[in-house]
C-alpha positions as a printed Julia matrix, in Angstrom:
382×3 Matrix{Float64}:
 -36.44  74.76  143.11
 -36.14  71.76  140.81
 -38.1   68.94  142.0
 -36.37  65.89  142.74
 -38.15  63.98  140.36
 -37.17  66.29  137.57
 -33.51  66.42  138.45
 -33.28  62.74  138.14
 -34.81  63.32  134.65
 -32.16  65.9   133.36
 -29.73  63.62  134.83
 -30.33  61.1   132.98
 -31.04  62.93  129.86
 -27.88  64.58  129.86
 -26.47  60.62  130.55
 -28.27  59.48  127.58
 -27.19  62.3   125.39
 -23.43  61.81  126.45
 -23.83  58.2   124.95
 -25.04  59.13  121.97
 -22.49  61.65  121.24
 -19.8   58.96  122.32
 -21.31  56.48  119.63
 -21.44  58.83  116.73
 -17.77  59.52  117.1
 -16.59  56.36  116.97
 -18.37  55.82  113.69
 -16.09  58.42  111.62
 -13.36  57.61  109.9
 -10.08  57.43  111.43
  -8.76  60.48  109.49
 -11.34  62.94  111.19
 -10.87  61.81  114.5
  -7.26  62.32  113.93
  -8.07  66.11  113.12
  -7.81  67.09  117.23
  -4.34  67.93  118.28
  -3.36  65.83  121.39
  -0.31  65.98  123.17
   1.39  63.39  120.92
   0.9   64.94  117.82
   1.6   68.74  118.72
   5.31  66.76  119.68
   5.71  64.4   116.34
   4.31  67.32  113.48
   4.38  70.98  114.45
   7.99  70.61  116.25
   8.72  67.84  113.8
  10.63  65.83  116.24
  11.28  62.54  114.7
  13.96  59.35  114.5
  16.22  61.34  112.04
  15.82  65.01  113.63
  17.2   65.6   116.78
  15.53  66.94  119.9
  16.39  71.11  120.46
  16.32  70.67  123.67
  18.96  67.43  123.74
  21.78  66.68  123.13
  23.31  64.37  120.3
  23.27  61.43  122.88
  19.28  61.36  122.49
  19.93  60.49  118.56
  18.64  57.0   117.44
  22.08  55.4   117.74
  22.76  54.84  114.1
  25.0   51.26  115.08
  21.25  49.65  116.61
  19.3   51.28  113.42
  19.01  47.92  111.05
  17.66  51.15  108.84
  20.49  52.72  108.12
  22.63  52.24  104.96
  25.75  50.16  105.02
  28.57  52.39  106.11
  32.2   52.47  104.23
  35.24  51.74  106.15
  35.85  55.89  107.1
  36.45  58.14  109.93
  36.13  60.99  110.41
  39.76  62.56  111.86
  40.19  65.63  113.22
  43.96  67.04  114.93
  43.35  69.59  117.65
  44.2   70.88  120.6
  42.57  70.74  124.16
  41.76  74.37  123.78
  39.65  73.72  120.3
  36.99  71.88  122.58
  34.47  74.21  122.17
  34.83  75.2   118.78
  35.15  71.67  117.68
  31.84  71.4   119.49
  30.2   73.66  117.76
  31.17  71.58  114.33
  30.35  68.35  115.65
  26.81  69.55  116.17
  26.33  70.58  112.42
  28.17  67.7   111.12
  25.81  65.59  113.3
  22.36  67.21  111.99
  23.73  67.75  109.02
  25.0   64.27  108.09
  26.43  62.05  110.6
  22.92  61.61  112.42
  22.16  59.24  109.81
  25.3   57.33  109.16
  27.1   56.95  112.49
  30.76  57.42  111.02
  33.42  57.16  113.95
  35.76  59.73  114.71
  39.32  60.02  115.56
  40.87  63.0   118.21
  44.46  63.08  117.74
  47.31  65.82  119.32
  50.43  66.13  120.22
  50.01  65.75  123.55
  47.64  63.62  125.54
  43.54  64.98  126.12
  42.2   65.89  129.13
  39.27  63.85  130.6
  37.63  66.96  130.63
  38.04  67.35  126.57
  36.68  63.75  126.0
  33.99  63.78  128.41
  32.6   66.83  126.3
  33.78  65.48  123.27
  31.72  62.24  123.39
  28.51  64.12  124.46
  28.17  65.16  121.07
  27.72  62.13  119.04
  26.29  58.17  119.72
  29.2   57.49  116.84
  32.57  55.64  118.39
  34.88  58.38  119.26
  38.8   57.68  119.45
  41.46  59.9   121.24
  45.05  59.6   120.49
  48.24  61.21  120.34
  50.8   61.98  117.51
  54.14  59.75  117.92
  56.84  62.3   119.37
  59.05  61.79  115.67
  56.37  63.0   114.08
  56.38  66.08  115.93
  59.6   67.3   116.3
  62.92  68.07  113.89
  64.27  65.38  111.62
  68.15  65.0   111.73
  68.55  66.61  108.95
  67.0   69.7   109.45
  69.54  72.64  111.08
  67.23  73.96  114.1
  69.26  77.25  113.83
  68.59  77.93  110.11
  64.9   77.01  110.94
  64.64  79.58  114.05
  66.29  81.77  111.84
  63.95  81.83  109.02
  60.66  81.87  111.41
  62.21  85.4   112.15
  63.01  86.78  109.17
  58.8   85.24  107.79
  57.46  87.36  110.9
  59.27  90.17  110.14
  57.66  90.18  106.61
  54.5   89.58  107.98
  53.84  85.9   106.44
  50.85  83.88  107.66
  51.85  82.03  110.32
  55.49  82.62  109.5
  56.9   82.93  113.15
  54.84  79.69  114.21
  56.9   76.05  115.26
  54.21  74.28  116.0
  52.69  75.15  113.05
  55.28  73.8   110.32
  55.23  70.36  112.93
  51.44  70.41  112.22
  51.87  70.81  108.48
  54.62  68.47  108.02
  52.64  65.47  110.3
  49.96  66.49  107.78
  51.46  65.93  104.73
  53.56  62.41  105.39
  52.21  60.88  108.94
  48.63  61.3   109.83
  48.02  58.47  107.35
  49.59  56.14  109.41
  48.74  56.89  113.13
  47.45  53.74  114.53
  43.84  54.95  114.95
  43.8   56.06  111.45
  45.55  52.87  110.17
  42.61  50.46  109.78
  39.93  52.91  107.83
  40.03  53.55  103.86
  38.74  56.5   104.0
  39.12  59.59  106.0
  37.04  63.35  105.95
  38.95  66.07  107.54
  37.93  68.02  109.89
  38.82  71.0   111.78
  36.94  73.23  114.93
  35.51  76.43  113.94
  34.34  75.26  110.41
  30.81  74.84  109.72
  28.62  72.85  107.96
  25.36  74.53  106.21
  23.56  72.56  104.08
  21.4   68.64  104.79
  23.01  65.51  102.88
  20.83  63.39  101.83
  23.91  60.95  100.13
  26.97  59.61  101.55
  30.1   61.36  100.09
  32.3   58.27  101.46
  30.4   55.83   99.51
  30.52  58.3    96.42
  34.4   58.11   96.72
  34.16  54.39   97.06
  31.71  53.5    94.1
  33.19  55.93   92.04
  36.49  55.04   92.7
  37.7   58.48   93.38
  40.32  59.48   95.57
  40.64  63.19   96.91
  36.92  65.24   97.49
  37.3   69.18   98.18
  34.84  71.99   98.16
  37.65  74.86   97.93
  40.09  75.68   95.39
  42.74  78.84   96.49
  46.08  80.05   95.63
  48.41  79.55   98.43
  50.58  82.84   99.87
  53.67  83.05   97.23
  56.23  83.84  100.33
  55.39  80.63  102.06
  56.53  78.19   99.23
  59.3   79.97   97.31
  61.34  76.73   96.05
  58.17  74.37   96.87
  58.29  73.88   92.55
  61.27  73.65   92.03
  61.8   70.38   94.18
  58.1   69.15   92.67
  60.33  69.59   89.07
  62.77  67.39   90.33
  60.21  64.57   91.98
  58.93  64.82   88.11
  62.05  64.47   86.87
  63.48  61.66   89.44
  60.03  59.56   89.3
  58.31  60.04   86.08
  56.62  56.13   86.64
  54.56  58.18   89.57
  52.99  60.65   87.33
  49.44  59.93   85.43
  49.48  60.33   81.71
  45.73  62.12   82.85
  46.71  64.31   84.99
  46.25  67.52   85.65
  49.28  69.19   85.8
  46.84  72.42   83.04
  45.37  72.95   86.3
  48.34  73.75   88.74
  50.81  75.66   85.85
  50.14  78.15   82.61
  53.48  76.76   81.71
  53.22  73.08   81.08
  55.17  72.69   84.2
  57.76  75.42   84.22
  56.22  77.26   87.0
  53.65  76.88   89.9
  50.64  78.51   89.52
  49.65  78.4    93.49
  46.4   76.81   93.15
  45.62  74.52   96.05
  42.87  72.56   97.18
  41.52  73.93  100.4
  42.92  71.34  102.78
  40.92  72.28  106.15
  38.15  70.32  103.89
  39.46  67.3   101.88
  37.96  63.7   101.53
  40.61  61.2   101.23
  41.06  57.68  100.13
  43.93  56.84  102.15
  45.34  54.05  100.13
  46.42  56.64   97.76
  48.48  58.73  100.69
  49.97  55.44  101.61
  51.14  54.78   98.41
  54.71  54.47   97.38
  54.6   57.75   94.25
  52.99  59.17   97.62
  55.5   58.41   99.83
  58.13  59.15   97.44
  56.94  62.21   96.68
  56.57  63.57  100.91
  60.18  61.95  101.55
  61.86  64.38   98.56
  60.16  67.22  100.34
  60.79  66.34  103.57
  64.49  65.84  103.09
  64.8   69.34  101.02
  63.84  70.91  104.51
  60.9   73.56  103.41
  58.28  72.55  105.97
  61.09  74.42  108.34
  63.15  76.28  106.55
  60.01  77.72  104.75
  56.96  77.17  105.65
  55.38  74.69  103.41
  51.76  73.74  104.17
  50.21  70.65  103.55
  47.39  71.8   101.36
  49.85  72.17   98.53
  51.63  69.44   99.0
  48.6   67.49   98.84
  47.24  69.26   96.14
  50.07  69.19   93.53
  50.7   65.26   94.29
  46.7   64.8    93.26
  47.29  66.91   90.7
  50.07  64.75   89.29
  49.45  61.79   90.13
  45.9   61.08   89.88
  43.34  60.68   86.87
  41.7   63.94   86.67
  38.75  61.81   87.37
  39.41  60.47   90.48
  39.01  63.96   91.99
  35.97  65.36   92.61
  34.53  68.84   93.83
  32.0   67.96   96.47
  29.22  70.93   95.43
  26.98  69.35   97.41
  28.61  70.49  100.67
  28.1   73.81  101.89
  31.6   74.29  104.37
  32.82  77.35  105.41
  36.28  77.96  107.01
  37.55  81.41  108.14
  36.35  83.92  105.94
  35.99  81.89  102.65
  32.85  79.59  102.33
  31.82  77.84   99.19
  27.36  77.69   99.34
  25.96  75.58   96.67
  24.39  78.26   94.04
  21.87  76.06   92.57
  18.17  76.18   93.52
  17.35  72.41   94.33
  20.6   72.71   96.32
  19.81  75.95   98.21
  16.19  73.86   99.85
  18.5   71.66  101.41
  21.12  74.89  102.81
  21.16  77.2   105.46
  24.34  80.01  103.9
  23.81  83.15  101.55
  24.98  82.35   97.88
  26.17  86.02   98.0
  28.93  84.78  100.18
  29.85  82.07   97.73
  33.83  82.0    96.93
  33.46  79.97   94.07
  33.59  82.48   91.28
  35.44  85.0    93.45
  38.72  85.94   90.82
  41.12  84.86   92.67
  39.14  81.52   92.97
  41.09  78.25   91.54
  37.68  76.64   91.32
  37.31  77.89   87.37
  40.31  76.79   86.02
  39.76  73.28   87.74
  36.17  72.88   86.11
  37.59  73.98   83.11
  40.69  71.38   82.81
């Protein structure tokens, strides 16, 4: 045994020692002490959770709320606006969460819901958990969604038949040539939609693969560009069989609409004499809505409305968009958005370039750009 008189000694040693220790620590430099993981830091480096990153295990609510961030840049007057159905929730879910990390995280843009008939509380509720950004729900004006006077609903059921019966895309569908038409002439001027500049499409089930470290709205702006896109196609010849020949006559009818730098090389072989097909992806586009509003704009839907196509046919509005940017913008006020890696369906365009593929999650073996049916060429090239 110890005796008591010793134990008080080791005691005290082992005090003394302690203190020593303690003092010699404090006199490194702040860098070496730093060197020990704690708590803190295992949460702020190796799971590199930080203001502009959010949390795996949150929710987009748990974002720094980009409207309280004096940080952030100035934001330009745009929306996002997406039309949808109560059914899309969780798909559009899915590409609000990339479009938040990918993006909107840093920017805050708003977004506008619409459809054709009200939302649940159910879809909003959901909806809103997504994003700190302002979120807007509304629904499409009942004469935007139904038959003009003109149009002969017989003829129209008719001709959904005879499409399904030759197998066309989407050839049997009403609701679909409503959605296209309320594309093409009305979504510009819903009431939710009516105070922004600028608008970026969206649509559930599309994703988003690749960090932005620019704003493409303020590109538009500054650059004073009207229509973005990331995908060039031809559109299904059976869907738009006199589509060209009513474009011919808009040409011919309103030739003050048409820009002497256009770029009508891109859209026909022919100098005009024939359609092409090449379309801008639409499920993607960037818009500065002051063009859409425009009278040549406006012009140009009413012609096509009043021929009937969007029902007698089955018109979509990524052509009609297309050819009136085509015609009636600079070629420099359109821009391909490379920057973007989108995919819709089974086409995705995945920037190629190395710098680019750091800031991408997508395989540029799966890139559509240079596929030969792609439109993408022909646009670069014009």
């Amino acid at each position: 045994m110890i005796p008591r008189a010793s134990r008080i000694c080791l005691i005290l040693t082992a005090f003394l020692l302690g203190f020593i220790a303690r003092h010699l620590l404090d006199q490194l430099p702040l860098s070496h002490q730093a060197s020990t993981p704690s708590t803190s830091s295992l949460h702020s480096n190796d799971l590199t959770f930080n203001a502009d990153t959010p949390s795996s295990n949150s929710n987009s609510n748990s974002n720094s709320n980009p409207k309280s961030n004096s940080s952030n840049p100035e934001r330009v007057n745009a929306a996002f606006v997406i039309l949808l159905q109560d059914k899309d929730l969780h798909n559009m879910r899915k590409t609000m969460r990339m479009l938040e990390s990918t993006f909107n995280h840093r920017y805050g843009y708003p977004y506008v819901f619409l459809n054709n008939v009200p939302f649940t509380e159910h879809f909003k509720t959901h909806i809103r958990a997504m994003t700190t950004s302002d979120v807007k729900f509304g629904v499409v004006p009942e004469e935007h969604w139904s038959y003009p006077a003109h149009i002969n609903q017989t003829r129209a059921a008719l001709a959904r038949k005879e499409m399904e019966a030759r197998n066309v895309a989407y050839g049997e569908s009403e609701s679909y040539r409503h959605m296209c038409r309320y594309e093409s002439g009305f979504i510009f001027h819903h009431e939710l939609v009516q105070d922004y500049d600028y608008y970026w499409r969206v649509e559930p089930g599309v994703s988003f693969s690749c960090d932005l470290d620019f704003d493409p709205f303020l590109i538009m702006k500054t650059k004073k560009l009207k229509y973005g896109f990331t995908i060039a196609l031809p559109e299904f010849v059976n869907t738009i069989p006199t589509l060209w020949e009513n474009v011919r006559q808009f040409m011919k009818s309103h030739p003050e609409h048409i820009s002497k730098r256009n770029s009508l090389e891109w859209i026909s072989y022919d100098k005009g004499e024939t359609y092409n097909n090449c379309h801008f992806w639409s499920n993607f586009e960037i818009l500065d809505l002051s063009f859409f509003r425009s009278k040549a704009y406006t012009d140009f839907f009413n012609l096509l409305d009043q021929a009937g196509g969007f029902f007698y046919e089955r018109w979509g509005d990524a052509p009609v968009h297309s050819i009136a940017a085509a015609l009636m913008l600079q070629r420099r006020e359109i821009r391909f958005f490379n920057e973007i890696g989108y995919r819709h369906e089974m086409y995705e365009h995945c920037p190629e370039s190395p710098s680019l593929q750091l800031k991408c999650a997508c395989d540029p073996k799966d890139n559509v750009d240079w596929a030969q049916f792609s439109c993408l060429r022909r646009f670069l090239e014009t």
